[in-house]
N, C-alpha and C positions, 0 to 999 in steps of 0.2 A: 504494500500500500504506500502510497506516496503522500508527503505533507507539505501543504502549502504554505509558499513564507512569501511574505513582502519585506523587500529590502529599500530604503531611503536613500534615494543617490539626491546629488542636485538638483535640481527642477523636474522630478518625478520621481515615484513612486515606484521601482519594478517587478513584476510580479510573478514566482515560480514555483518550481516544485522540487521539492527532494526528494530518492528513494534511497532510505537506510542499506545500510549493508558491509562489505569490505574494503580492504583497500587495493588498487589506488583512486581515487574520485577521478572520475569520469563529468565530463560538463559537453553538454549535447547543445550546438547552437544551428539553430532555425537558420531554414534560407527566406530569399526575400518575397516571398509570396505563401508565408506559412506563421504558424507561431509554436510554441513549446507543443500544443497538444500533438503534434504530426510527430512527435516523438515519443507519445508514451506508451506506446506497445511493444518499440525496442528498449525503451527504460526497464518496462515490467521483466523484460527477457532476461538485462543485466543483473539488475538486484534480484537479490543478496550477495550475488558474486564479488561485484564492487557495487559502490556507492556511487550515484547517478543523480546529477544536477540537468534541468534544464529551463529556462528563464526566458521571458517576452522580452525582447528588446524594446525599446522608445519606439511610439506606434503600431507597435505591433499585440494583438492579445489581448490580455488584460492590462496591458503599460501605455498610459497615456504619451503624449509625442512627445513632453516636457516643456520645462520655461527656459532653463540654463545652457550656454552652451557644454557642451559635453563630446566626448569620445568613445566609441564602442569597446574599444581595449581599457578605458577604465573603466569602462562599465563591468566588463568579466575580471579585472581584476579585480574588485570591490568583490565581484560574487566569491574567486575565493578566497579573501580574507575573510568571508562570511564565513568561509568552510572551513577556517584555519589550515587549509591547504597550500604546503609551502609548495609541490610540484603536481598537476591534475595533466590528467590524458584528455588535449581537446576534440572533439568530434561535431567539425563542422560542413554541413549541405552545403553549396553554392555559395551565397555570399554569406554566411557561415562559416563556411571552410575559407576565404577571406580576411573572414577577421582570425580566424584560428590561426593563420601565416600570420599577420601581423602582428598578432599576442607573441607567437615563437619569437619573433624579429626584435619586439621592443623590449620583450619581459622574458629571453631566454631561461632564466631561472626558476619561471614557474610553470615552463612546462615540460611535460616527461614526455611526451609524443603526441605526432596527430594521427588524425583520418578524416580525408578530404572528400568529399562525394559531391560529384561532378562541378569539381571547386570554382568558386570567379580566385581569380588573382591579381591582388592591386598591383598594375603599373605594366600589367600584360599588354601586348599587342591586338590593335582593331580588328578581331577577327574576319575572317570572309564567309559571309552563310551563303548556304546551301540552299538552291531554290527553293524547297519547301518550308526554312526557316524565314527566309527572303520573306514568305509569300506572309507570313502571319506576323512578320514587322512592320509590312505596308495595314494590313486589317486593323492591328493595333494602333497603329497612328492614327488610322480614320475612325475609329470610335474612340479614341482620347480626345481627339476632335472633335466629336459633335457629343463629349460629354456624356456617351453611353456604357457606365462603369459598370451595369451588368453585362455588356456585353463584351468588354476587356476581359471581366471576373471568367466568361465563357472562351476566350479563346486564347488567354491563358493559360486554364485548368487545362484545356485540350494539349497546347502545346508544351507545358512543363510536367503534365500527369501523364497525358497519351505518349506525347513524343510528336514532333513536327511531321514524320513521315506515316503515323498510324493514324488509324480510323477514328472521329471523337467516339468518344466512350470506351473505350476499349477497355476504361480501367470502370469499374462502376461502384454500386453499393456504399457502404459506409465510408471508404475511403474517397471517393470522389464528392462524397457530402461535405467530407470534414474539409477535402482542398478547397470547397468552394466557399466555405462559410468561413474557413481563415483569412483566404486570399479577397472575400467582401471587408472584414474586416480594414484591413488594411489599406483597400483601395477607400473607404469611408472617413478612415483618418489623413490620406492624403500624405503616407509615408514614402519617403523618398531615401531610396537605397545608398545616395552619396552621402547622406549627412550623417555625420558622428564622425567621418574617416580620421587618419590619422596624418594622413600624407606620406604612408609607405608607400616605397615603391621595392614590393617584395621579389618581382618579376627579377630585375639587377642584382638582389643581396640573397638566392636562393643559396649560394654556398655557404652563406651563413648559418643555416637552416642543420642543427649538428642533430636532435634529436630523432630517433626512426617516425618516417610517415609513412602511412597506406593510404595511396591515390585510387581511386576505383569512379566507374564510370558508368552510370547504364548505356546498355547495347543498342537503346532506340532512344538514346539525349540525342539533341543537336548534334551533328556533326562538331561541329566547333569544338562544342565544351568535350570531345571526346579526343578530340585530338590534343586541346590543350593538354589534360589530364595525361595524354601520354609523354607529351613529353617534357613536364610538369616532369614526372616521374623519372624521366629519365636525367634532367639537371639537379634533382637534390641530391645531395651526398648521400643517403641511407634510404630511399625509399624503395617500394614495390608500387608494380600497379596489379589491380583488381578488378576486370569486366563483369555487372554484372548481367548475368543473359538474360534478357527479355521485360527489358526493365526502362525505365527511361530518367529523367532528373527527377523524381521524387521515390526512390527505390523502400524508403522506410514505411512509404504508405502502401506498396504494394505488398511489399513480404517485408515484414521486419522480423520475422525471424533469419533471414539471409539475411540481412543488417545487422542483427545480434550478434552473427554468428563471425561474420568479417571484422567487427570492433573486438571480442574476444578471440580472433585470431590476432590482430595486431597484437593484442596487452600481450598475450605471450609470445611472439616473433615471430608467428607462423606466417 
């Protein structure tokens, strides 16, 4: 069972969940079109094994946008001094995995290793998409356009849950309820994925990057973000990568028991 804590940073309130268990702590970070809940089925998986933090960032969730300015890396270090956690294994989705390089980069000392799933990377290169990504960056522009956030919230969910090159719906039931009602969220608050940054540019100082990462990708993400992830993997000093099959950028809503099972390979080397 997990317990809910609100933690008080500057100009808001953030609000997450713990689940008790061992060591080492685990801190699970949202990508940008989700919040903590798109995590707790792979939380449930982990605890007891280890201890399992995961938290709504500013706008996102239950956590208001805020007053103050702020940064997402002090934001997760605040969460864990909250844990009295001098070193946590981060496990962050998309721009999640983002802030998890950046946490590495600023705060080396407080972290023991990552896992990056289908990671952004500050200071990476302008990707090139792929007709079928192409096609839903032009869609999105025209309904951010005329102002139609359910119908973002919808092609969206299609292209981050299905995957650019598969059928909508492909993914359905409880899980495509829960992408939809997180990523409304957020499109309601009008969160905006550059703010908090830190002005890393991780992309340049990857060799700094000394603790083990596992880079993994779903097999129907974007083209892009699959390619980056590989060779992501192949410029940090210690990392693997991890495809996995039949999955796209939200793999913890599809099967988190294959999510489980891949952050518990990391903690022990596998």
């Amino acid at each position: 069972m997990s317990e809910r804590f609100v933690m008080a940073r500057p100009g808001c309130d953030l609000a997450g969940e713990r689940w008790p268990g061992g060591a080492p702590l685990v801190v699970l970070l949202h990508e940008g079109v989700s919040d903590r809940r798109g995590w707790r089925q792979v939380a449930g998986r982990l605890a007891p094994q280890v201890t399992v933090v995961a938290y709504d960032r500013r706008g996102y969730g239950e956590s208001p946008a805020g007053t103050a300015p702020f940064t997402h890396v002090d934001d997760l270090l605040g969460v864990l001094d909250r844990e009295q956690a001098g070193r946590a294994w981060l496990v962050g989705a998309s721009a999640g995995g983002g802030l998890a390089l950046d946490a590495a980069l600023l705060a080396p000392a407080r972290v023991a290793g990552l896992v990056l799933i289908g990671t952004a990377v500050s200071g990476a290169p302008e990707p090139e998409l792929d007709p079928d990504t192409q096609r839903f960056d032009e869609l999105l522009d025209a309904a951010t356009a005329a102002g139609d956030l359910a119908e973002v919230n919808r092609l969206e969910t299609w292209l981050w849950l299905d995957g650019p090159s598969s059928a909508e719906g492909r993914v359905g039931g409880a899980a495509r309820a829960l992408a939809l009602d997180m990523n409304a969220i957020i499109l309601g608050n009008g969160a905006r994925e550059g703010e908090g940054g830190s002005d890393v540019d991780a992309w340049s100082r990857l060799a700094e990057v000394e603790v083990p990462v596992t880079v993994a990708c779903g097999e129907l993400d974007a083209p892009f973000t699959a390619d980056r992830s590989r060779e992501l993997a192949g410029l940090l000093p210690s990392a693997r990568y991890r495809e996995l099959p039949g999955m796209a950028h939200q793999p913890y809503l599809e099967d988190p028991g294959r999510v489980a099972d891949l952050i518990l390979g990391a903690l022990a080397g596998e």
